[in-house]
C-alpha positions in Angstrom: -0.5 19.9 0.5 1.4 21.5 -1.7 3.1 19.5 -4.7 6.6 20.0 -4.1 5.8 17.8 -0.7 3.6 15.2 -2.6 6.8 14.8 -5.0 8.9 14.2 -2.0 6.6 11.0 -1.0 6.6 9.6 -4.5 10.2 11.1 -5.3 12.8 7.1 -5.3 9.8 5.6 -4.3 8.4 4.9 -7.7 8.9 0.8 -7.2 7.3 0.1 -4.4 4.2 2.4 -5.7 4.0 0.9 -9.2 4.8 -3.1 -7.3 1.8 -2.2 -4.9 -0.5 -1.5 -7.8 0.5 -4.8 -9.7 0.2 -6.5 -6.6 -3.4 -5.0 -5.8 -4.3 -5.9 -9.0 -3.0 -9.7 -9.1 -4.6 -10.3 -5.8 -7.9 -8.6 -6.9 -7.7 -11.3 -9.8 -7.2 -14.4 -7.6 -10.4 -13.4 -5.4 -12.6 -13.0 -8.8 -11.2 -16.6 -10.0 -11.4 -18.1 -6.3 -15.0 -16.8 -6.1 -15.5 -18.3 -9.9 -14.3 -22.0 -8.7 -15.8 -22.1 -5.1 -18.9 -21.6 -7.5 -18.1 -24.7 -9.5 -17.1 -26.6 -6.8 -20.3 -26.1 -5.4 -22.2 -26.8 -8.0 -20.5 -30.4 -8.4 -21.6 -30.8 -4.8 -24.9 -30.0 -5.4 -25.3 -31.8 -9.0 -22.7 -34.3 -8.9 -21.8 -35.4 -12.3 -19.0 -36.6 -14.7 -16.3 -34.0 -13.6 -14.2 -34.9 -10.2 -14.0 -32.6 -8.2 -10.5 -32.5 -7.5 -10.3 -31.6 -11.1 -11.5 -27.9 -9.5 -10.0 -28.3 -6.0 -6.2 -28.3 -6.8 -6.5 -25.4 -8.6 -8.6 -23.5 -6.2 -5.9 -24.4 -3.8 -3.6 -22.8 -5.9 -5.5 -19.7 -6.1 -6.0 -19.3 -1.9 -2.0 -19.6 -2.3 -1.3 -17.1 -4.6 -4.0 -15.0 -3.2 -1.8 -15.2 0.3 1.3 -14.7 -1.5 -0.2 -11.5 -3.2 -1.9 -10.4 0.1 1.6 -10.2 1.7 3.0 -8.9 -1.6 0.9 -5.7 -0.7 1.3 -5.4 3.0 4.6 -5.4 2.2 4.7 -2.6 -0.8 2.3 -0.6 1.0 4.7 -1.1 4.2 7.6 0.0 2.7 6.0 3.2 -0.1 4.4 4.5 3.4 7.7 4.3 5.5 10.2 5.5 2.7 7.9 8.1 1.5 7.1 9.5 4.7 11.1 9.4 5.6 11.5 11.4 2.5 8.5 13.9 3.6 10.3 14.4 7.3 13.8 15.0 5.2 12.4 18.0 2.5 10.6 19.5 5.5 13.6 19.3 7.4 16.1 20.7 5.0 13.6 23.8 4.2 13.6 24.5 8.0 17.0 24.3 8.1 17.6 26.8 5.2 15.3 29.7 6.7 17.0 32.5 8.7 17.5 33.2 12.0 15.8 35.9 11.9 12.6 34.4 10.3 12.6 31.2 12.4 12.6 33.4 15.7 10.1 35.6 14.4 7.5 32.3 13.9 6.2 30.0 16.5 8.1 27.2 16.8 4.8 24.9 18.1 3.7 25.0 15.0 6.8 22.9 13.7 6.7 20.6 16.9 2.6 20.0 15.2 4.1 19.5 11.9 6.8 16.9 12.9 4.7 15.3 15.2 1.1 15.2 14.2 0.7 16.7 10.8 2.9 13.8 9.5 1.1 11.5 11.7 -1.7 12.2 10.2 -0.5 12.3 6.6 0.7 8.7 7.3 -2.5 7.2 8.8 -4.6 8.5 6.2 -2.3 7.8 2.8 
């Protein structure tokens, strides 16, 4: 792919790239520290001792929350990067199209564009 179209996906779309990552990221964190207090929590289960354990539950709930709240926060970054930037993708290969000749379209098959609108970009969306 050449870069000029790769800078067309990422090209306004720096936000919802950059808020994706962060998201990731966050989300990533909250499994490590639910992992970390499930742990504990089982461990008072298993060797009950001075601690309560709602001293550890209240803030694992707050984890599973954030963790959902994160999990959307991605769907909905990765949502909206993949739509806009594949919007952007269809409009650059449009206005190139648009610029050639006559005389140079004619000369090419025009199945080839029909594959490029249709499945090329398809394909580039399913797999980004």
């Amino acid at each position: 792919m050449k870069k000029e179209y790769i800078h067309a996906i990422f090209e306004k779309n720096h936000i919802s790239f950059i808020s994706g990552i962060i998201c990731t990221f966050l989300r990533s964190l909250m499994y490590v520290i639910n992992s970390y207090l499930f742990g504990v929590i089982l461990d008072m289960i298993i060797n009950p001792g001075e601690q309560s354990i709602w001293s550890v539950v209240i803030p694992c709930e707050v984890t599973v929350l954030l963790s959902f709240f994160f999990n959307l926060s991605v769907y909905y970054c990765k949502s909206r990067f993949i739509h806009k930037g594949i919007r952007q993708l269809k409009d650059t290969i449009y206005s190139k199209l648009t610029k050639k000749s006559f005389r140079a379209f004619s000369k090419e098959n025009t199945a080839r564009y029909l594959s490029l609108f249709s499945n090329d970009i398809k394909s580039i969306e399913d797999n980004f």
